[in-house]
Structures are given as structure tokens and as C-alpha cells.
GUBA-990348 format. One record per residue (C-alpha): x, y, z; residue in three letters. Coordinates in nm, 3 decimals. Example, Ala and Ser with C-alpha at 12.3 -4.5 7.8 and 13.67 -1.06 7.14 Angstrom:
REM residues 2
[r [1.230, -0.450, 0.780], ALA]
[r [1.367, -0.106, 0.714], SER]
***
This chain:
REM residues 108
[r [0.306, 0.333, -1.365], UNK]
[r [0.573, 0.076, -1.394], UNK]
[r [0.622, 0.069, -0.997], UNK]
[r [0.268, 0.031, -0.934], UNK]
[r [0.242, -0.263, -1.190], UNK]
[r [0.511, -0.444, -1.030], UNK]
[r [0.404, -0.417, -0.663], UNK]
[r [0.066, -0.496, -0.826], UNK]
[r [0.161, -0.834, -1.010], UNK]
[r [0.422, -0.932, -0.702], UNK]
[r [0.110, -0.931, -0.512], UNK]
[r [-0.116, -1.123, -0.724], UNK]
[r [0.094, -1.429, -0.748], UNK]
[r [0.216, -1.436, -0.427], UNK]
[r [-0.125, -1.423, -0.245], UNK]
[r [-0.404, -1.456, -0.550], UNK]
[r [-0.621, -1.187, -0.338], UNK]
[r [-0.967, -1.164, -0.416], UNK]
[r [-0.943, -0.785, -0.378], UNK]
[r [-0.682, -0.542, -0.453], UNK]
[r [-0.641, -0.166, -0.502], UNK]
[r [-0.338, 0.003, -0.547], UNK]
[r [-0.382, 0.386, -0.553], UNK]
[r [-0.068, 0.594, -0.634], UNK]
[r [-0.076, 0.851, -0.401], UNK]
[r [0.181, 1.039, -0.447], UNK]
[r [0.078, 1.330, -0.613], UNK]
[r [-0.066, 1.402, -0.234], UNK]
[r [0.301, 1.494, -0.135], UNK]
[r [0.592, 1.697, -0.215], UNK]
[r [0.717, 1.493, -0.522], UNK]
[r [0.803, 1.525, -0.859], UNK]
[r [0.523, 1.500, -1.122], UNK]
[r [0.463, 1.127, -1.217], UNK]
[r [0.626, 1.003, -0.937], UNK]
[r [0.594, 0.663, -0.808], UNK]
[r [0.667, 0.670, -0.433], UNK]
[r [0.366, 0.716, -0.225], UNK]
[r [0.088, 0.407, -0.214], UNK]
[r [-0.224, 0.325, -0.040], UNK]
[r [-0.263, -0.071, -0.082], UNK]
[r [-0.606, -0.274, 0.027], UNK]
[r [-0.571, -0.635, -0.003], UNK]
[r [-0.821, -0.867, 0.065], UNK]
[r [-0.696, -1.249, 0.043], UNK]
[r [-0.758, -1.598, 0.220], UNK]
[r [-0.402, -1.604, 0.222], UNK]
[r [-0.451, -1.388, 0.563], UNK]
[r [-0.699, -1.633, 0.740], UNK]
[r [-0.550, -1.735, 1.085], UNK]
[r [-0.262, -1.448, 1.050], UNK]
[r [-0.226, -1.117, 1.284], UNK]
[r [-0.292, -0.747, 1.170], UNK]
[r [0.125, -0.771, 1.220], UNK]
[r [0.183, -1.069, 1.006], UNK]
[r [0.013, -0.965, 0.704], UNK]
[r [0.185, -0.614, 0.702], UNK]
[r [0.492, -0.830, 0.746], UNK]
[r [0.437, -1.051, 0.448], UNK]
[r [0.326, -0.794, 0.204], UNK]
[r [0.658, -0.566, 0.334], UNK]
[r [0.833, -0.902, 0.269], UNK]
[r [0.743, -0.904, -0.096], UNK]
[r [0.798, -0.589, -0.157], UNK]
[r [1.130, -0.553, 0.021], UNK]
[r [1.270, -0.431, -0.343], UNK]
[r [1.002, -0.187, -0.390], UNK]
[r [1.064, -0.045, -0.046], UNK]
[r [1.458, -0.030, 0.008], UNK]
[r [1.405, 0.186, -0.337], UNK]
[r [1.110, 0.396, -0.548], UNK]
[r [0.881, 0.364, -0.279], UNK]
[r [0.881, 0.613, 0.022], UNK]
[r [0.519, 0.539, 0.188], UNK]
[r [0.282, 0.249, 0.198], UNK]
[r [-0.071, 0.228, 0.338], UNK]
[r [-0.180, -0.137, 0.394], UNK]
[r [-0.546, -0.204, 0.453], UNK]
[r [-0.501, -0.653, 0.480], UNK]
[r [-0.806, -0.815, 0.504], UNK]
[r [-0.930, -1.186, 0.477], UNK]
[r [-1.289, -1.218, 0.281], UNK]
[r [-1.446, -1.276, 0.559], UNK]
[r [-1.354, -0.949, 0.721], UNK]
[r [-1.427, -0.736, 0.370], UNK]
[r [-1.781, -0.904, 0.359], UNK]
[r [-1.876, -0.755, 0.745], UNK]
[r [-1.681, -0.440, 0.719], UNK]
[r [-1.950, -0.333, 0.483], UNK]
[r [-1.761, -0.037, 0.364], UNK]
[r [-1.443, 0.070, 0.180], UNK]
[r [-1.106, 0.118, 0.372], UNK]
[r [-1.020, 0.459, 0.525], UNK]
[r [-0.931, 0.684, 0.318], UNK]
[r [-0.572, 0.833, 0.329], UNK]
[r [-0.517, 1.153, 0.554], UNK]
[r [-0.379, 1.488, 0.382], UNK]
[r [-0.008, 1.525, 0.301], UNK]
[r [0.101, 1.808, 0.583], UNK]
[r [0.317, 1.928, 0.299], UNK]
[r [0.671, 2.078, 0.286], UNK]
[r [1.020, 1.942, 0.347], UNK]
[r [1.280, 2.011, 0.588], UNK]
[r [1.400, 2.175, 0.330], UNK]
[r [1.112, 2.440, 0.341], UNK]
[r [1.092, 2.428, 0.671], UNK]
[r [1.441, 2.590, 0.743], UNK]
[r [1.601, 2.300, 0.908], UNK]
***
């Protein structure tokens, strides 16, 4: 839980989003109980407004660079701007099924 409060709060000041879930999502995947590594993110901020699908992946990756280059293996980013949340009218996709297995398991 510690990861998942820091990526959380890193987030908050940086962009004040009107929106945020951050679902640990890593019991999904071939991890050790508890772990901290996998996370589906949707962020909905003005901080987006005028800014690519690219550029707001780019600026959450950019505060998170810490996160990233350690604990955390996978991140799903949902980014919108209020506007878009409002007329999506629905919740983000939800996250497809870990495959399972290493390369480990796999014999290779």
C-alpha cells in the first residue's frame, strides 16, 4: 500500500485531478502476495485540457519516473480532461486478464 499512496499523492499535487483511481492490480499476475507492481490509473484533470492522448501519458510517466525505474512493472493510464469524463458517460475499460506464467514456466 505504500507504493500506491505515493504514486497516489505525487499525482494529486502535481495535477489536483478531479478524478482519480488507482487500482493495484497486481494480484492479476504472477507476483508475490502483497505486491505492489501492477496498476491501472484513471485520471481525470483540467491539467490535460489542450494536451495529446501522448502528452498526458508522458507527464504522468514523468512524475512517476521513480515509481517506474523501480516497484512498479505495469501501468494502465486512462487521462482524461472533465470535459471528456462528463460525455464518456461510463467508467474506463476495464483491465484485460493476466495471460499468466513466466519465461520461467514457460521453458525458455
Amino acid at each position: 500500500m505504500v507504493i500506491q499512496q505515493q504514486i497516489e499523492s505525487r499525482l494529486r499535487e502535481a495535477l489536483s485531478p478531479e478524478h482519480l483511481e488507482l487500482e493495484n492490480e497486481s494480484h492479476m499476475h504472477s507476483v508475490p502476495p502483497g505486491s505492489e507492481s501492477h496498476f491501472r490509473l484513471v485520471l481525470v484533470s483540467e491539467a490535460f485540457a489542450g494536451q495529446r492522448k501522448v502528452a498526458r501519458h508522458q507527464r504522468i510517466y514523468q512524475l512517476l519516473a521513480e515509481e517506474l525505474a523501480g516497484p512498479v512493472h505495469a501501468l494502465s493510464i486512462f487521462a482524461w480532461t472533465p470535459e471528456e469524463w462528463r460525455q464518456r458517460g461510463e467508467p474506463a475499460p476495464a483491465s484485460p486478464q493476466c495471460m499468466g506464467g513466466s519465461k520461467r514456466e514457460q521453458g525458455a
